[in-house]
Residue, then its C-alpha position, 0 to 999 in steps of 0.5 A: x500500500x502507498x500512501x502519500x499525506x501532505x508532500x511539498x517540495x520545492x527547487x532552488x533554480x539559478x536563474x541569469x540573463x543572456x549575455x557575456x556580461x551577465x554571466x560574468x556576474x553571475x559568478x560573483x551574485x547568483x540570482x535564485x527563484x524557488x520553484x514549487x514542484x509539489x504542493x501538499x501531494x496526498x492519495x493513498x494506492x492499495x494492494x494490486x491497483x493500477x493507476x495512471x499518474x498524468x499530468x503536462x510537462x512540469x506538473x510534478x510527476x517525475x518529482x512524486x515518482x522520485x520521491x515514491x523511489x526514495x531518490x528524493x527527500x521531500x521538503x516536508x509530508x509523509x510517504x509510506x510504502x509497505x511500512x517503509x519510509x522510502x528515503x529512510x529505509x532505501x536499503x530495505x525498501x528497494x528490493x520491494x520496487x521495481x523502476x522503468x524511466x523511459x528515457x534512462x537505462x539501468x543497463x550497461x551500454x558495451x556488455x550483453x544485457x545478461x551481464x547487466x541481468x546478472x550484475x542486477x541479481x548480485x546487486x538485489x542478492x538473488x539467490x540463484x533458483x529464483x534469478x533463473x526462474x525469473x530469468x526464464x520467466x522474462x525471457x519467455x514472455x518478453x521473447x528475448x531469447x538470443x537479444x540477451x546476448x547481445x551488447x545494449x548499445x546494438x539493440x533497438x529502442x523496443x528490444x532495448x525496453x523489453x530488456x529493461x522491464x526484465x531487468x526491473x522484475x528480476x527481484x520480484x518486485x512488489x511495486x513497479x514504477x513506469x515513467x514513460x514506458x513506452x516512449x519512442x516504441x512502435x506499435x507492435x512492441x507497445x501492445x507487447x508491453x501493454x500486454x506483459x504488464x496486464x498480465x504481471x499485474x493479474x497473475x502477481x497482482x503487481x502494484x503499478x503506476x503509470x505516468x505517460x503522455x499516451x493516453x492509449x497506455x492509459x486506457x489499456x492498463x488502468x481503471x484508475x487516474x490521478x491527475x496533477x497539475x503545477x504541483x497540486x492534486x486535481x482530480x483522483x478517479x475512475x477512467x469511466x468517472x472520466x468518460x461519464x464527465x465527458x459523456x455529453x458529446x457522441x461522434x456519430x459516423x454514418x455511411x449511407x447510400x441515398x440521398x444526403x439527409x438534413x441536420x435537425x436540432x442537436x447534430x453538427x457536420x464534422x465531416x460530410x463527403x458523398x456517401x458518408x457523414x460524421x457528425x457530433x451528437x447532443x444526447x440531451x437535445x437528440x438521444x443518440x438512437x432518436x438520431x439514428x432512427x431520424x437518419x434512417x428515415x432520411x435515407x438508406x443507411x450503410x454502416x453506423x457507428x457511435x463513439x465517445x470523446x477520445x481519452x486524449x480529448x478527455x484529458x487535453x477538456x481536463x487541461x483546459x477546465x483546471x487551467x494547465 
């Protein structure tokens, strides 16, 4: 269980103008600026959840991750993971978490990665019946087969994150942070993620947190999102919380083979090509299925489809309500 009661933390940055002449200065009186990256942070993550921690560029996500991890100390506020205080205990503590930052690796760049895997299990003190069942676990599902003997710096971005999710579950953790998991990665190797870290969670019930970008991660992998902004917690909910909040606007695709229908009271033309009509439904005014019966009425109708907002427009309507 995490727990996260009242975290502040705030940054002393240097700060100076363009030029030679001020940077000569800067030498001698340093200008500084406090910057509040986390402002009274609390929520609480049980047993097994999956949670997505979002929020844009500078809000604070990075920084709660840190601190979760045990990298950072907070400036003052409480944070409890499994009974451990995470930068107090981090001896104890990290063998109960495992971390993936997109953009960092925990792998050695000029050796084969199963020099890494093994330099990680003296380092966690692995015994070795549990390295090599995991070991041959990881391999198995993440299908790195011969990649494992390769050097790091010869993989591809998708081979190179599969390796570093194996890296960071050789110890069993109980815990698993995910900064940016799968960025840079292509379609093929997300969905291969996406699926591997679903399944983790069900069969070990692993607990994750997820801070992203792609909303698509989002959606295949959590029920749960918090949302931060300039350091402040906005929203803690459910995904469907979330799409009932946006629930007001249907996008109505119809394909007809008639003529082209009129628009009533409640429908407004997205997109309008022969044969085919994309339209943006108020259920309030225009139930959805008094819009398709409307519609049928009109003309003869092909193919029909309704969808809600994107998980993308409904986070970018939550950037624009909260102001970040």
């Amino acid at each position: 269980m995490i727990e996260l009661t009242g975290i502040n933390k705030t940054y002393r940055v240097a700060k100076r103008q363009a030029g030679l002449g001020r940077a000569v200065k800067a030498l001698f009186a340093r200008e500084f600026e406090l910057v509040r990256a986390l402002d009274d942070v609390s929520f609480r993550i049980g047993d097994g959840e999956m949670v997505g921690y979002i929020g844009p560029n500078g809000a604070g996500k990075s920084t709660t991750i840190k601190i979760m991890c045990g990298i950072l100390v907070p400036d003052s506020g409480a944070c409890i993971v499994n009974g451990y205080t995470p930068w107090l205990d981090r001896k104890s503590y990290v063998r109960e978490i495992g971390v993936i930052f997109g953009q960092r690796s925990q792998l050695w760049w000029d050796v084969p990665v199963i020099d890494s895997f093994e330099l990680i299990r003296d380092i966690y003190a692995i015994n070795d019946q549990a390295y090599q069942r995991n070991l041959s676990e990881l391999t198995e599902l993440l299908d790195l087969g011969e990649i494992v003997k390769t050097p790091t710096r010869t993989l591809s971005l998708g081979q190179r994150m599969r390796c570093e999710i194996a890296a960071s579950l050789l110890h069993d953790p109980k815990i698993l942070f995910l900064d940016e998991p799968t960025i840079g990665l292509d379609a093929v190797s997300k969905i291969a993620v996406r699926q591997f870290i679903k399944k983790l969670n069900a069969e070990k019930g692993t607990t994750v947190i997820l801070t992203t970008h792609d909303m698509q991660d989002i959606e295949a992998l959590t029920e749960r999102i918090i949302l931060i902004g300039k350091g402040r917690i906005l929203l803690d909910g459910s995904l469907d919380e979330l799409k009932k909040r946006s629930s007001e606007r249907k996008t109505l695709v119809v394909e007809y083979s008639g003529g082209l229908p009129a628009i009533i009271e409640g429908m407004v033309v997205n997109e309008s090509k022969e044969g085919r009509l994309v339209l943006e439904i108020d259920p309030f005014t225009l139930p959805v299925s008094d819009a398709i019966t409307y519609l049928a009425s009109q003309t003869e109708l092909t193919d029909v489809s309704v969808t809600g907002a994107t998980a993308e427009e409904m986070v970018a309507a939550l950037y624009r309500e909260y102001s970040i």
